[in-house]
N, C-alpha and C positions, 0 to 999 in steps of 0.2 A: 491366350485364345480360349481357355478353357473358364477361366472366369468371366469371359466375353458374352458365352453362351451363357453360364450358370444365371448372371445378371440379367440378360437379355429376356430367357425364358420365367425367370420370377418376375420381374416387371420389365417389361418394355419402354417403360417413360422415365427410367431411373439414368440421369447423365453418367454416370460413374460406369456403366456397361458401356456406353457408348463412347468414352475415352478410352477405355482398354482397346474396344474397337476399332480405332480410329489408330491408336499406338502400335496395335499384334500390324496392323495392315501396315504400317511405314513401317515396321521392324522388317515384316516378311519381304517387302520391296527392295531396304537398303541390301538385304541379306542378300538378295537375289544380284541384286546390282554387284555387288561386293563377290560373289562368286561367280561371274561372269567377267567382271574384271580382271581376278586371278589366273583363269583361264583362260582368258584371252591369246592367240598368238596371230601371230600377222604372217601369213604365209606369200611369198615371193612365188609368183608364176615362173619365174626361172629356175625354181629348185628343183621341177619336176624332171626337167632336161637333165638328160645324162652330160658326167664333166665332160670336154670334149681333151680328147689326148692325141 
């Protein structure tokens, strides 16, 4: 990301910036995806119900 900028702000019509650009943003998405998945849990509306005895 940081060479994203650095490219971006020297020249703006330089492809090479705008591939990192395009890469930090699917990196920052799969990442997102990928720790949203790990996290994920499926919670069952009946778990909230006490056991019955």
């Amino acid at each position: 990301m940081l060479l994203t900028i650095t490219e971006m702000t020297i020249n703006p019509m330089f492809y090479v910036g705008r591939i990192f650009l395009v890469l930090s943003v699917l990196i920052a998405v799969l990442a997102g995806l990928n720790f949203v998945k790990s996290n994920w849990r499926f919670v069952n509306e009946d778990d909230d119900l006490p056991d019955p005895e």
